[in-house]
C-alpha positions, -999 to +999 in steps of 0.1 A: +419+225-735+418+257-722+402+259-681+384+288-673+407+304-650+433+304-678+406+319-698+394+345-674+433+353-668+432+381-691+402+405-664+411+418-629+410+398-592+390+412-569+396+404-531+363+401-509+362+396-469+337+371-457+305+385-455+305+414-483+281+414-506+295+407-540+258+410-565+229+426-548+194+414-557+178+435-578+208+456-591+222+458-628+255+458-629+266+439-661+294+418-644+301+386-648+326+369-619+348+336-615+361+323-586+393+317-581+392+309-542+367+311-514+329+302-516+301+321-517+264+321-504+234+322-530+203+342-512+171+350-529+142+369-513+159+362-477+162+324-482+198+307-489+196+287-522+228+270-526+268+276-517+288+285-546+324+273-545+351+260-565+375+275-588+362+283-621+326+289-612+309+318-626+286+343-606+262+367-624+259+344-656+220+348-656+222+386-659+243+386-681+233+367-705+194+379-702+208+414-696+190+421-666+191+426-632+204+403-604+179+377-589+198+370-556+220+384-533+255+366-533+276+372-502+310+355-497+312+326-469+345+332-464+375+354-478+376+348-518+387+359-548+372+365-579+382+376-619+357+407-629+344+406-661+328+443-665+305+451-691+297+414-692+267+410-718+291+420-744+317+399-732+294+369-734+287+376-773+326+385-782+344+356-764+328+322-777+346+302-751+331+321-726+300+319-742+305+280-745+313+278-706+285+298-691+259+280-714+277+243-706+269+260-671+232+269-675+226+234-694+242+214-666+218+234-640+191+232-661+193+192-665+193+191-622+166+208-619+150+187-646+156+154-629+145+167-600+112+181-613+104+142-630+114+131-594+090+152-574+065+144-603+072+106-600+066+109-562+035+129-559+017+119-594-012+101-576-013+125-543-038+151-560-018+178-551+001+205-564+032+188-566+010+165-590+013+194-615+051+189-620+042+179-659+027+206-664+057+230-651+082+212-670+057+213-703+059+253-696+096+251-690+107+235-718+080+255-740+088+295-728+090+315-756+126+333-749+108+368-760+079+365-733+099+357-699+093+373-667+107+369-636+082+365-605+054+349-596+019+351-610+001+350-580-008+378-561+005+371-528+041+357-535+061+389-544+078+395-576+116+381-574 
């Protein structure tokens, strides 16, 4: 079985100092990355999400497969490397292993998030609050029509992601 470094072998490295930006929120840039070293911080509307680290993980996987522009800013933590894969929408359709690793990805995040929803849910059913409402989020999850996403919030005060 083939690991995704050996896979990703074939693009460029790219070297980036602790602290550069490597995908700006908000930018199209149709790159897909994978670390080979370092770690890197996930940070969306100001707020850090999540560190990012390992070898093999891939950065920019959401834009490129929904061809669209970055949701979060991703700054290394420390001095990394990482394997550039330009024109990445493409290369997501023409390489099915790559395809088949960044949707593995996507499924393995979306199943967290999924358990974590029925926790919350499980937790706060009888509290008559919004948290109560986790059925219905993961009833609209789970039912989006592909053609009809948008990214933001539908309220008027929380600003568009």
């Amino acid at each position: 079985m083939t690991t995704i470094l050996e896979m990703c072998s074939r693009w460029p490295v790219l070297r980036i100092a602790k602290g550069e930006t490597l995908i700006e929120e908000g930018a199209r840039s149709d790159r897909l990355f994978v670390i080979r070293t370092g770690a890197f911080d996930v940070v969306r509307g100001g707020i850090r999400i999540v560190q990012i680290n390992g070898a093999g993980a891939f950065l920019g996987e959401m834009s490129a497969v929904l061809e669209s522009a970055s949701t979060a800013n991703v700054v290394a933590a420390e001095d990394s490397t990482v394997h550039v894969i330009e024109g990445a929408s493409a290369a997501v359709k023409a390489h099915p292993e790559l395809t088949h690793a960044v949707a593995r990805l996507l499924a393995q995040r979306l199943s967290a998030i999924t358990a974590y929803l029925v926790d919350i849910k499980r937790q706060y059913a009888d509290s008559n609050t919004h948290l109560a409402l986790m059925d219905q989020v993961l009833a609209n999850v789970i039912a989006m029509n592909p053609n009809a996403s948008r990214l933001g919030s539908e309220r008027d005060d929380v600003p568009d992601y």
